[in-house]
C-alpha positions in Angstrom: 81.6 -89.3 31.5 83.1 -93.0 30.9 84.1 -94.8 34.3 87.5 -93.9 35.0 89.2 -97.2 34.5 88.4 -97.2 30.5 89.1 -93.4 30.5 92.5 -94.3 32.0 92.8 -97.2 29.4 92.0 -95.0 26.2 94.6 -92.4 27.4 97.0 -94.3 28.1 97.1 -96.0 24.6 96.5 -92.9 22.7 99.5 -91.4 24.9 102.2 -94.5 24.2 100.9 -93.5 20.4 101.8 -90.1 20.8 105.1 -90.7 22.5 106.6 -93.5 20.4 106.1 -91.2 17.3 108.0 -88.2 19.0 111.1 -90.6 19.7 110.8 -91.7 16.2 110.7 -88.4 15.1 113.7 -86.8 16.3 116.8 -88.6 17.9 118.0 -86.1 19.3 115.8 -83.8 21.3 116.6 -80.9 24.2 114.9 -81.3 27.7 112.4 -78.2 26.4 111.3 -80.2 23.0 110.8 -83.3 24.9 108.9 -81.9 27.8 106.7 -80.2 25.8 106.5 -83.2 23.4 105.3 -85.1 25.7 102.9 -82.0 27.2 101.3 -81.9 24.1 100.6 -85.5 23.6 99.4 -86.4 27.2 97.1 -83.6 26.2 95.6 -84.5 23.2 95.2 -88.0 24.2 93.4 -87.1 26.7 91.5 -84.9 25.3 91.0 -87.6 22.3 90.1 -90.1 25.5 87.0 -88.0 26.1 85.7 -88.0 21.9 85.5 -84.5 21.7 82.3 -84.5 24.0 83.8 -81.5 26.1 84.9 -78.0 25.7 87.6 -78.3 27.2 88.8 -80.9 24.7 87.6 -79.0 21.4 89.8 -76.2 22.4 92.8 -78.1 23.1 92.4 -80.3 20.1 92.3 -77.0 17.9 95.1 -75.4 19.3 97.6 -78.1 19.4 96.5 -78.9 15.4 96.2 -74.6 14.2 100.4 -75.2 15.3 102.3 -77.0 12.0 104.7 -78.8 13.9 102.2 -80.4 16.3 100.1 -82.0 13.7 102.2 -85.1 12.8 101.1 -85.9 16.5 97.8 -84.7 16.6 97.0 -86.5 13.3 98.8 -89.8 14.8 97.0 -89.7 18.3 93.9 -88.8 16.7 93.5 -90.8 13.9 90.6 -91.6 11.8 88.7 -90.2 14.3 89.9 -87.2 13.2 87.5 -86.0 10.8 84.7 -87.0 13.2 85.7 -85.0 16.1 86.1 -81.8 14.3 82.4 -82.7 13.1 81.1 -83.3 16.7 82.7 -79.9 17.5 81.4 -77.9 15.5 77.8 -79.6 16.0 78.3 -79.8 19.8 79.0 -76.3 20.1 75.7 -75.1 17.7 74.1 -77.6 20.3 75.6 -76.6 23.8 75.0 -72.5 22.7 71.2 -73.5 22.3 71.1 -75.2 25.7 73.4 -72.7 27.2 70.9 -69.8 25.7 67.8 -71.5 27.0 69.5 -72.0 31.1 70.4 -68.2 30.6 66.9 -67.4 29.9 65.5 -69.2 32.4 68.1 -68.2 35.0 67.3 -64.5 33.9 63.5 -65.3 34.9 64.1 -66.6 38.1 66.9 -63.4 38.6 64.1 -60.9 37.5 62.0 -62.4 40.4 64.3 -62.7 42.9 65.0 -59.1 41.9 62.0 -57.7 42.6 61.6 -59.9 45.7 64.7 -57.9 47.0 63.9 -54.5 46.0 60.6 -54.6 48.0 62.5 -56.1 51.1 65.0 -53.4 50.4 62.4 -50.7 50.2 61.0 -52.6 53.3 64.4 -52.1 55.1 66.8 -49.7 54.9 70.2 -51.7 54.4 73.1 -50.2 56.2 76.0 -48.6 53.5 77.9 -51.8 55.2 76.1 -54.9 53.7 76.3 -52.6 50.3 79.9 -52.0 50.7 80.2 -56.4 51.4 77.9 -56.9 48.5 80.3 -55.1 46.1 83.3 -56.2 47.5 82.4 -59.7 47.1 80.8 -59.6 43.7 84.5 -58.3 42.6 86.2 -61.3 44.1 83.8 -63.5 42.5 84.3 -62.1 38.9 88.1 -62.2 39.3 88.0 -65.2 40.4 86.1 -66.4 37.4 88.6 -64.7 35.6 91.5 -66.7 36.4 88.8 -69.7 36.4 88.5 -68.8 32.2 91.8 -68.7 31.8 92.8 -71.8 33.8 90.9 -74.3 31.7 91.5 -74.8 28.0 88.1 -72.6 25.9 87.3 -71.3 28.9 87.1 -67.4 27.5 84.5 -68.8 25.6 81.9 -69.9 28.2 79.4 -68.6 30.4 79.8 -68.9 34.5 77.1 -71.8 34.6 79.0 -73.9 31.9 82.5 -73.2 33.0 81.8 -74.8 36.7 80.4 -77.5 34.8 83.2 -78.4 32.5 85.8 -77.4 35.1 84.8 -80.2 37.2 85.3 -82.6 34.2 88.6 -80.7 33.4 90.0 -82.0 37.1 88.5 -85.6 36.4 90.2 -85.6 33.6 93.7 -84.3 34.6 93.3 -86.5 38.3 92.8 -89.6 35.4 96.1 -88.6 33.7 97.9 -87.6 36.8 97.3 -91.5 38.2 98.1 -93.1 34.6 101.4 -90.9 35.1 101.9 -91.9 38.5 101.5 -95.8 37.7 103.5 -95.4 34.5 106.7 -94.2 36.6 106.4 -96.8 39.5 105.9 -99.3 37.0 109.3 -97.8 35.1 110.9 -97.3 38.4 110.0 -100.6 39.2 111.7 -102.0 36.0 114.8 -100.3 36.3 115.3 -101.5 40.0 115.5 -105.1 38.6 
């Protein structure tokens, strides 16, 4: 991931960009139009901020430009570069599958062993019908927890547990980045206005 300070930078452009050409686009607009104008842009640009090298920002470039009305903006924020990120996401995601494939393997290994580790130390012991009933009790909280993990962040239906931990943690950089570009954008506005 870049440092935060450039990733703050590129948003913020790509975000002004977005914004000026909703105002220029319609005069006048409802509080719901503009809200989710400028939803959709703080979106994309950041998404555009990260060049397509995440998930999370594939699948929110591709649904904000399947919608007609949003691709003026997308197209705008985007730019020329945006050819070159639909390229990297369709190569990045042949790519990520293969890696993705070969951790599952290799995960599935090490589960196999621990597996039969735990069946002999099971046959060893005789668990109690308690640690069972825990066992399955907390592997349910854990899968619906993933769950609403999957649908929280943006292609997250698509991925398996080890990559959606990983690209939910750059999913909160990435929104704590906006959040404080937001933040300094309306002291510095508030700031303006005061004067």
């Amino acid at each position: 991931m870049r440092p935060p300070t450039s990733l703050k930078r590129e948003f913020l452009r790509k975000w002004i960009m977005g914004l000026q050409l909703c105002s220029s686009s319609k005069k006048e607009m409802s509080f719901v139009e503009r809200k989710k104008a400028i939803k959709l842009s703080a979106d994309v640009a950041m998404a555009s901020a990260r060049n397509a090298a995440t998930r999370w920002s594939r699948a929110l470039i591709s649904k904000a430009s399947k919608d007609d009305s949003n691709k003026g903006i997308v197209e705008c924020i985007l730019g020329p570069d945006l050819e070159s990120l639909k390229g990297a996401s369709l190569s990045m995601d042949l790519h990520s599958n293969k890696n993705i494939s070969k951790k599952i393997l290799s995960k599935k290994n090490i589960s196999k062993k621990i597996l039969r580790k735990s069946r002999s130390i099971r046959q060893a012991k005789k668990s109690c019908s308690q640690k069972v009933m825990a066992s399955s009790i907390a592997k349910r909280l854990v899968k619906k927890r993933t769950q609403v993990l999957k649908s929280l962040v943006p292609g997250g239906e698509s991925m398996t547990e080890f990559s959606l931990i990983e690209e939910t943690l750059d999913y909160i950089l990435s929104l704590r980045a906006q959040v404080d570009v937001m933040r300094h954008l309306a002291n510095a506005t508030e700031l303006l206005n005061r004067k």
